[in-house]
Every structure is written in C-alpha cells, then in structure tokens.
C-alpha positions in Angstrom: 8.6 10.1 -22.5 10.3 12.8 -20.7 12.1 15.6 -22.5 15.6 14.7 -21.4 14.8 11.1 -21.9 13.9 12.0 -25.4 17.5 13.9 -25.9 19.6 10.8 -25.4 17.2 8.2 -27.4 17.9 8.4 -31.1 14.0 8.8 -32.9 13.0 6.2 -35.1 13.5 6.9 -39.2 15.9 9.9 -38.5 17.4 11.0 -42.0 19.9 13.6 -40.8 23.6 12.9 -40.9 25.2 11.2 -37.3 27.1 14.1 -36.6 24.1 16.0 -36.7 21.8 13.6 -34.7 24.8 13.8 -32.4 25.0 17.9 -32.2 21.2 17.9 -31.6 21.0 15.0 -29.2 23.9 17.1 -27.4 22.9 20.3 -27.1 19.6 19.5 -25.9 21.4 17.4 -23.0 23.0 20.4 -22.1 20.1 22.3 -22.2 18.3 20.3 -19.5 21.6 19.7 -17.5 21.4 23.9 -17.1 17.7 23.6 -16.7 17.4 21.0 -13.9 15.6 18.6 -15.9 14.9 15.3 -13.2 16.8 12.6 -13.9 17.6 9.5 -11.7 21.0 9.5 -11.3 21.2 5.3 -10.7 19.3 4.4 -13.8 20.0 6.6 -16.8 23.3 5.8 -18.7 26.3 7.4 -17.3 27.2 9.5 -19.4 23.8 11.4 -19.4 24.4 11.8 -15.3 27.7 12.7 -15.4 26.6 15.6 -17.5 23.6 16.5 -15.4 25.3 16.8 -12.6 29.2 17.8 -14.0 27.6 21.0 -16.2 26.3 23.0 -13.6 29.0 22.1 -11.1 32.0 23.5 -14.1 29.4 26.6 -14.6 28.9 27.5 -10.8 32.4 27.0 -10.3 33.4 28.9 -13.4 31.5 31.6 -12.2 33.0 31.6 -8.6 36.8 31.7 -10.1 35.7 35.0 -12.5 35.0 36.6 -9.2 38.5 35.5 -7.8 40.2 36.8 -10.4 37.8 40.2 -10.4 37.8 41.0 -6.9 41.8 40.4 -7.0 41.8 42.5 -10.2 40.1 45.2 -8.6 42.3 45.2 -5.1 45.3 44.7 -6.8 44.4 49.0 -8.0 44.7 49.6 -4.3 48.7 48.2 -4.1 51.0 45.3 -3.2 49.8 46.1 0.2 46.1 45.4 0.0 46.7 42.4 -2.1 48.7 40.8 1.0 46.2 41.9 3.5 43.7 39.7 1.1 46.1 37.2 0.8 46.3 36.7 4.5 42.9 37.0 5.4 42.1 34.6 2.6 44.5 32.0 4.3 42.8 33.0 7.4 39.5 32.4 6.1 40.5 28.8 5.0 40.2 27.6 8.1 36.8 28.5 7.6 36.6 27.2 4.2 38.1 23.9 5.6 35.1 23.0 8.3 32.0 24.6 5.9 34.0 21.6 3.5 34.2 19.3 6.1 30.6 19.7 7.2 29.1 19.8 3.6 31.6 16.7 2.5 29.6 14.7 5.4 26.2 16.4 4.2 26.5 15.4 0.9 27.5 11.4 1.6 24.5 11.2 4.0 22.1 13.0 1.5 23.2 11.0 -1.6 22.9 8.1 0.6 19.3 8.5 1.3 18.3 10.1 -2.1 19.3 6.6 -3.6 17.8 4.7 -1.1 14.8 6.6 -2.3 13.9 8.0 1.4 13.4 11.9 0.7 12.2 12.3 4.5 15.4 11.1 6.0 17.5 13.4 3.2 15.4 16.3 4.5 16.4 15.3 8.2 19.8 15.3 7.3 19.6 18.3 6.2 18.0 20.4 9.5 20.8 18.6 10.8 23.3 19.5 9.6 22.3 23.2 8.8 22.4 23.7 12.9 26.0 21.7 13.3 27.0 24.6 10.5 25.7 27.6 11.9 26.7 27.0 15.5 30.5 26.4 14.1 30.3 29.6 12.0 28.7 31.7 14.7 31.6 31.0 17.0 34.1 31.3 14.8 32.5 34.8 13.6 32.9 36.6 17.2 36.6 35.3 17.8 37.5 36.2 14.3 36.2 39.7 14.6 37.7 40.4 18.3 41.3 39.0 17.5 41.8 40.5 13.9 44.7 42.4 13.9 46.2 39.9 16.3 45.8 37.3 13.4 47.0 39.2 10.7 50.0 39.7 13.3 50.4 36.0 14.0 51.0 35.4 10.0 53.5 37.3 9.5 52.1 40.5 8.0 54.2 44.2 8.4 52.8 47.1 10.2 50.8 49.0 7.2 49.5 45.5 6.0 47.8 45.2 9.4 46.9 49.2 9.5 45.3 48.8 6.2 43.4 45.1 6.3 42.5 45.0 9.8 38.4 46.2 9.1 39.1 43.4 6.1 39.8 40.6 8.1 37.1 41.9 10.9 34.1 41.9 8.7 35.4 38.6 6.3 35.8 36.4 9.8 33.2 38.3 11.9 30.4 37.5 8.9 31.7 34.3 7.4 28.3 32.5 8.3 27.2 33.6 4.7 30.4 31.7 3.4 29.9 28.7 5.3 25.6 28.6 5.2 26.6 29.0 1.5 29.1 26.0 0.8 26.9 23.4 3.6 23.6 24.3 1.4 25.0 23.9 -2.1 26.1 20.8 -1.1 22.8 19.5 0.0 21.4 20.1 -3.4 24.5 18.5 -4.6 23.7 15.4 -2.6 20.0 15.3 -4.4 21.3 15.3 -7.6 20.3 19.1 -7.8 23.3 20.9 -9.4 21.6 23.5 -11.3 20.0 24.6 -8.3 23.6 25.2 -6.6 24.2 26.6 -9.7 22.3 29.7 -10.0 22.2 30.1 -6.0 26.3 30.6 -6.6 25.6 32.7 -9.8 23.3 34.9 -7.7 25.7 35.8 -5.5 28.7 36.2 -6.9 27.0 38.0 -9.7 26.0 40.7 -6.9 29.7 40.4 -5.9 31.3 41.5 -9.0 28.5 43.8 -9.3 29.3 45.7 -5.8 33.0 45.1 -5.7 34.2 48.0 -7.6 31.4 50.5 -6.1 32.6 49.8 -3.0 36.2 49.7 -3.0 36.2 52.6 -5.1 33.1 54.9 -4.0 31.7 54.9 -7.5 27.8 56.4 -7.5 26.3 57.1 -4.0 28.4 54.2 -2.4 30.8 55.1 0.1 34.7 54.9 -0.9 35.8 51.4 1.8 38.8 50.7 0.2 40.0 47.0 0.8 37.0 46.8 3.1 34.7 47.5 0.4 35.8 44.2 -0.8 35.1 42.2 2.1 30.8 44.2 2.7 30.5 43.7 -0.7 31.7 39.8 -0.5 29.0 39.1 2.4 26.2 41.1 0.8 26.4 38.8 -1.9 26.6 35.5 -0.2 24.3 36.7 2.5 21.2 36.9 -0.2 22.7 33.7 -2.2 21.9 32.2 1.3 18.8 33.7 1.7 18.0 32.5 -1.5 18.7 29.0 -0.7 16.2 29.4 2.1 13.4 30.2 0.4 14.4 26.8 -2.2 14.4 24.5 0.8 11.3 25.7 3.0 9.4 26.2 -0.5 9.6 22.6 -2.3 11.3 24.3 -5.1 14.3 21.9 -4.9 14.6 17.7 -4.7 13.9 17.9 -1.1 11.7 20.0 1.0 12.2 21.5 4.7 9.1 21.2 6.9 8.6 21.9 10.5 8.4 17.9 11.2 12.0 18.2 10.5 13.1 20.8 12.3 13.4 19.0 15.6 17.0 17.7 16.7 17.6 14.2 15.8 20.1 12.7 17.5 20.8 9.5 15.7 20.9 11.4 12.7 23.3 14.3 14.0 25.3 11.6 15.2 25.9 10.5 11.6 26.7 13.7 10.2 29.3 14.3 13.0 31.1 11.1 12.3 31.3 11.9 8.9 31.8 15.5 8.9 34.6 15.3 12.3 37.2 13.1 9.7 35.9 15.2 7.0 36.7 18.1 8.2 40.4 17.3 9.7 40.6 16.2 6.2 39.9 19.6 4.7 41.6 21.6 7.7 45.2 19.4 7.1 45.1 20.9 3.3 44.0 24.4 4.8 46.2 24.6 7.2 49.4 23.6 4.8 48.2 26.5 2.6 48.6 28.8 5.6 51.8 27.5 6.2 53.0 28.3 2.7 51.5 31.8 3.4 53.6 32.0 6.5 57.0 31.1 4.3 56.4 33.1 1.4 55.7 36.0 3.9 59.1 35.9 5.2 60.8 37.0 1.7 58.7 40.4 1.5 55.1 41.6 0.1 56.1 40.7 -3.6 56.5 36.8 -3.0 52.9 36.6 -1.2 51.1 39.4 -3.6 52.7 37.6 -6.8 51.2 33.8 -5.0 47.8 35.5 -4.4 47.5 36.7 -7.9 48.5 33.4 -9.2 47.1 31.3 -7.1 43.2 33.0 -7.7 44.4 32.4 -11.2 44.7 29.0 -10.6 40.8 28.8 -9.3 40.0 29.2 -12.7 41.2 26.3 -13.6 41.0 24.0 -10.3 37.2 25.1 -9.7 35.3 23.6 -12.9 37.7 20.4 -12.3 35.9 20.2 -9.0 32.6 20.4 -10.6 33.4 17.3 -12.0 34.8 15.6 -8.8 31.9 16.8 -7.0 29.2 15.0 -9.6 31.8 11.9 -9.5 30.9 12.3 -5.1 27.1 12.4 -5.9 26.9 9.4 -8.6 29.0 7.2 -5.8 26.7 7.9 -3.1 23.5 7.9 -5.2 24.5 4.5 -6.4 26.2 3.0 -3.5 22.3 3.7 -2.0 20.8 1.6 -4.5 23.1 -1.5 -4.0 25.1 -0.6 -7.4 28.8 -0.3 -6.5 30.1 -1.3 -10.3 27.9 1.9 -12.1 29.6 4.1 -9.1 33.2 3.2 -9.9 32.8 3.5 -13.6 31.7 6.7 -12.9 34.4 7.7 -11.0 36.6 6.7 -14.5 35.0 8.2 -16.4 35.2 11.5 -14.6 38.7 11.2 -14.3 39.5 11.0 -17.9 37.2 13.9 -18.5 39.1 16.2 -16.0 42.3 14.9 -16.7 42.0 16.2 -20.4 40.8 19.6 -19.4 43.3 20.3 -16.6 45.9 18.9 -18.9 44.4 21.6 -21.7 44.6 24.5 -19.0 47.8 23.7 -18.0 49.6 23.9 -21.0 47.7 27.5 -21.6 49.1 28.8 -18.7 53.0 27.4 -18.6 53.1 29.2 -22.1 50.5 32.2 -21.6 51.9 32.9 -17.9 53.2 36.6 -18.7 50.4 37.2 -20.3 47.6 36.2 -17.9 49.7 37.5 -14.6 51.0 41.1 -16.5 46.5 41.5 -16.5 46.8 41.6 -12.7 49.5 43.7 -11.8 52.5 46.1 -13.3 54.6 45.5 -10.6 57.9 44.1 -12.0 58.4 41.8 -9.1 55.1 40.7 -8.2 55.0 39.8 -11.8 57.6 37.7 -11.9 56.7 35.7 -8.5 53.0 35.1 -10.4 54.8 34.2 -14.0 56.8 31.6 -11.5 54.5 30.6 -9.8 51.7 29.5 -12.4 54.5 27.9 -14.9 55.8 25.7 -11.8 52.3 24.4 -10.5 50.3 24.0 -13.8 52.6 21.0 -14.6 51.1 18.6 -12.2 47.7 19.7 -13.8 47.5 16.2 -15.5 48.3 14.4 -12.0 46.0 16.6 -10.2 42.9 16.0 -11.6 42.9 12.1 -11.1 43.6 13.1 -7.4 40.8 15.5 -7.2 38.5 13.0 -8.4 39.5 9.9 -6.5 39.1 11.9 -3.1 36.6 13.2 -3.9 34.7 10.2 -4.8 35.9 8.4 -1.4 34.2 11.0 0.5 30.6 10.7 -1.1 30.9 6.7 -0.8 30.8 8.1 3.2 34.9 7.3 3.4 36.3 10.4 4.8 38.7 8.7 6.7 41.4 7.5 3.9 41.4 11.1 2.4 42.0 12.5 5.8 45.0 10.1 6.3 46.1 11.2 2.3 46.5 14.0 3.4 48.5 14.4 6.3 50.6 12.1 4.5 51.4 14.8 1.6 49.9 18.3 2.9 51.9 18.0 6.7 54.6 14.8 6.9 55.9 15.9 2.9 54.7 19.7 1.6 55.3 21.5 4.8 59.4 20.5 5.8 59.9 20.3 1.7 58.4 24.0 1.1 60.9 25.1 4.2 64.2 23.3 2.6 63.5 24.1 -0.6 63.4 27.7 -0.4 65.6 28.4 2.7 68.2 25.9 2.3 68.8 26.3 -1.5 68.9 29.1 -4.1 65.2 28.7 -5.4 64.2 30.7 -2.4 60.1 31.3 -3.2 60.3 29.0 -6.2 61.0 26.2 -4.2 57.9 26.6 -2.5 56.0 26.4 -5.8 58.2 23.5 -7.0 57.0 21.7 -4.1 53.1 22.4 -4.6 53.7 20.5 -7.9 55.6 18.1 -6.3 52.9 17.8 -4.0 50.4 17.5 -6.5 51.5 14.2 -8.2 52.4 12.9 -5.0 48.7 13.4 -3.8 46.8 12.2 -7.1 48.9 8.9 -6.7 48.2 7.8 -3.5 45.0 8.9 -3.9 44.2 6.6 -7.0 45.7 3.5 -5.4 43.5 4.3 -2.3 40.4 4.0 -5.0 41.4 1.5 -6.7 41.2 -0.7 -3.4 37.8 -0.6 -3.5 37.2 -0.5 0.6 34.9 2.5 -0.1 32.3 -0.1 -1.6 31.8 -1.6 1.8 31.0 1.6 3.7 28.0 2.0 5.7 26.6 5.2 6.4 
C-alpha cells in the first residue's frame, strides 16, 4: 500500500481517540499533497484529490499574491507616481496575462483529457504544442511592447512624469514577458497531469527570487545598481526567467507526470489544431475580462493619480485573497477533465461542489477581514491621505461579493477544463463588456460616487458573474464535450 493510500485508510485496531486518528490521517494528507505523492485523480475518494491538487494550487498562489503585495510595498517608497506607472503597465500587461490564460486554459483541458484517458504520449504532444503556439504569441507581443512603450502608457491615460518615470518599466515588463507567459502556459501543463506541487515550487522559485531582488534593485542596496521603478520590472523577469528555466529541465528530464522527448518535438497538426480551438475561445474569454480591467484603469485615471494608486494598492491586496481561491478552481478544472477522460461525468461534477463550498467559506472568511480591517491593511501600503482612502473604499466595496465570487470562479473555471471555453467566453462579455463597462462610466460620472462607483460596480459585477455562471454549470452541456 502506498504511503498516501495509507493516510486516508483508517489501520485496523487503532486505540487513539477519532479526533486524533483524524489530526494524523490529516496532516499526513497534507504532507503528501506538498510532497507530490502520485495519486490517480479518477479513483481515489474526492476529497483526497481535491486536496492533492487544491493545496499546492492555494500555496503557489499564496506565494504569488505576497509578492504583489511586496513589490507594491516596495514601489509605493518611490511615490504616488511610480505606483500609477505600475498600475498601468500592469493593466497593459493583462493583455498579456489574458492570452498566456487563454493558451494554458486550452493546455490544461487537452492535457487532463489525455492524462485520464491514460495516454501520457498524446499529453506530452500536447504539450510541444502548445509550448510553440505560446512562445510565438509572446515573442511578438515582446518587440511591439518594447518599441511603442511610452505611446501606451500615453494611450491610457497617464500624465507627463508618469510616462517620464515608467517608460523603461513598461519597456522591459512587455519587451520580456515571455518569462510571464512560458511561466503561466507550463504550470498549467503540470496542472493538467495532476502535478500541482510541481507548479508549486516552480512559482515559489521564482517569486522567491523576486522578493529577494526587488528591493536591491529598486533601491541599489549592496553592489546592485539603484533602477528605481525599473528595478522592479529586471528583477520581475530574472525571477520568472529561471522559474521557466526551471520548468525546462522538469519536462525534458522525466521529473514531472509527463516527459518531453525529441519524438515529440515535431509539429503536429491535428493536435495544434485542438489546442487552437480551445485556446482561440479561451483566450477571448480571458482578454474580455482583461480588457474591462483596462477600461476601469482608463476611468479611474481620469480623476487624478490618487484614485488609480489607491485601486492598485487595493486591488494587489485583493490577490491575496482571489489567488488561493483560484487554486481551488484550478484543481476543480483538473478533476473535471481527468474524469470527464475516464467516462466519469457524476465524480467530476461532485467535485466541482464540493470545491465551491470550500472556497465559498474562505472568500466569505476573507472578506469579512477586510470590510472591517480595511484601514488597517491599506494604511501598511501607503501614508498618503488620499490614496488611503481610495484603497480603504475600494477593498470595503468589493470584498462583499466575496461569497458570490467564489461559486463564479469555480463554475468557470470548471467549464473550461471539461474543454467548454465557449459558455465562459459568452459569460463574460455578457457582465465584463455589455454590463461592467457603461455601469463603471454612469456610476462615477453621472452620480456623486465618482471613483466609488466604479468599485460599487466591480461588486456588482461580481454576483452578477457567479450567477450566470452557476446556472451555466448546472446545465450540464459541459458533460457532452469532446475534445
């Protein structure tokens, strides 16, 4: 018997109290959940997948929103300013974001698919795949982004010193955002093989090195040169440039579920096919929320610095609670498409519940820590009265549709590892473009709220989004896909 197997099966003539067989039984699930321990994701109870798969996710994803909220902490030293230039380079940089997303959402479906099918070779295809779709978008997008960079800080909105003192920001955060991109398409290949704590410590790596160089650089702290905002931004891609590396040396050196050879690396056009179908919906899908979140950029930009610097600081506040809820939406994505590969559509939708309920109670937890801890939490970011208060606002204002938000999460997510990227991408141009974008504008021009009615409508927007998105689910057309 296996040592995780032996975790979740209660031994025979066990004495100790139930709460302690419990404690035990639990902490050594944990343990192999951090560990990696193999488990087959369509056979052992849920429960113990869920966890597998749901524990690294919340601790990569942990990790990734304490370097938000340190690199934000350590720019927001340099001045309202340089927070904005981040701010608008960040919203620039979701565009990005939005078609690595797109690409790995499609990656994922295809690679769970096969992985419960039990056909490693064809996962492994998938993969070569769609590592070359990736790095042919990023490559392009790199040399545009670098050339046009002040342009596009111009374009959204910013002032004349924002774009004097973020332009080298924005040129080396678009003109190297392969290592951003190579790093969400591969994490969610091990995602896809039920390899979570392999994502896991590849993301821990480099943001680790992140935190680590931040301060040197923006600063000039030992023999590193003093880069200012720029600092930032080298010491960003340094760290997700050898997180990628990394991953690399996983694939190509069978340390991970499924192993790159040179039989693979050829293109394959039926398969490339496939992850273009998925990843083309998928990807609208991701660029329609993106794209929204640059147009709220582009509102709050035209009531000062102070609106957009207190959003940024609130919203990277926000990561740490919206990223670990996405670990658990992204292990509800691989259980559906593990299962839906090995004919079990009832296991996959019971899993989906029972990740719901689970993030549900934690967003719900977090939200009510922040609506009354909002002073607090913002006043550890910034001293500027009026930045403050824009954060304070807009944390209290969005954290109430925590509870709605993490039964959306989970649902869409879920929809796009059964290989159903299409209903998502239709959710979302529903809320994100026909209701969030004209309601952000009314609010807070054609009413009193002015800024706050921009957050109001984000948690509007919220609620809206987890509803249609949980009656979308409940359907139950994403048991029929084929991929």
């Amino acid at each position: 018997m296996s040592e995780l197997n032996a975790s979740i099966v209660r031994p025979e003539g066990e004495t100790r109290p139930p709460p302690e067989r419990w404690l035990r039984s639990s902490l050594r699930l944990l343990r192999d959940a951090v560990r990696g321990a193999p488990v087959d994701l369509t056979a052992a109870p849920i429960g113990t997948s869920l966890t597998m798969l749901a524990v690294p996710m919340i601790l990569e994803m942990v990790m990734e929103s304490i370097f938000a909220m340190a690199d934000v902490f350590w720019v927001a030293h340099l001045g309202a300013t340089a927070v904005a230039a981040v701010g608008l380079t960040e919203s620039m940089m979701m565009i990005v974001y939005s078609l690595a997303m797109g690409v790995s959402i499609g990656a994922m479906a295809l690679v769970a698919r096969r992985v419960g099918e039990k056909n490693i070779d064809a996962a492994a295809r998938t993969a070569v795949q769609a590592i070359a779709l990736g790095l042919a978008i990023a490559l392009a997008l790199g040399a545009a982004g670098a050339a046009f960079a002040p342009a596009l800080l111009r374009l959204m909105g910013a002032d004349a010193g924002v774009v004097a003192q973020g332009t080298s920001f924005t040129r080396v955060m678009l003109g190297c955002n392969a290592t951003a991109f190579l790093l969400f398409l591969i994490n969610a290949i091990f995602r896809g093989a039920g390899d979570a704590a392999q994502a896991m410590r590849v993301l821990w790596l480099g943001n680790a090195l992140n935190i680590a160089l931040g301060p040197c650089l923006i600063f000039g702290l030992g023999p590193f040169p003093a880069l200012g905002v720029t600092g930032a931004a080298v010491a960003t891609n340094i760290g997700r440039g050898c997180a990628v590396a990394y991953q690399l040396v996983v694939l190509t050196r069978g340390r991970g579920r499924i192993t790159l050879t040179r039989k693979h690396l050829s293109l394959d056009v039926r398969v490339m096919g496939s992850v273009l179908r998925l990843s083309s919906s998928a990807t609208l899908q991701t660029l329609i929320s993106m794209t929204s979140y640059i147009g709220v950029m582009r509102i709050l930009s035209s009531f000062g610095s102070a609106p957009l610097a207190g959003y940024t600081i609130g919203f990277r506040i926000l990561m740490f609670a919206i990223l670990p809820a996405f670990g658990l939406s992204n292990a509800a994505a691989t259980l559906v498409g593990q299962n839906l590969g090995a004919g079990r559509a009832d296991r996959a939708e019971r899993s989906v519940w029972r990740a719901s309920f689970a993030s549900a109670a934690f967003l719900s937890a977090v939200g009510l820590f922040f609506f009354v801890g909002a002073a607090l939490i913002v006043g550890i970011f910034t001293a500027d009265p009026e930045v403050l208060r824009y954060g304070i606002g807009y944390l209290r204002i969005v954290s109430l549709g925590f509870p709605f938000y993490a039964f959306g999460m989970v649902a869409s997510q879920s929809l796009n590892g059964a290989g159903d990227t299409m209903t998502p991408t239709v959710i979302n141009v529903f809320v994100f473009w026909m209701l969030q974008m004209p309601l952000a504008w009314a609010l807070s021009h054609h009413t009193p709220l002015g800024p706050n009615g921009v957050f109001i409508t984000l948690a509007i927007c919220f609620s809206v989004f987890a509803v249609v998105s949980v009656a979308a689910f409940r359907g139950g057309r994403w048991k029929r896909m084929r991929v």
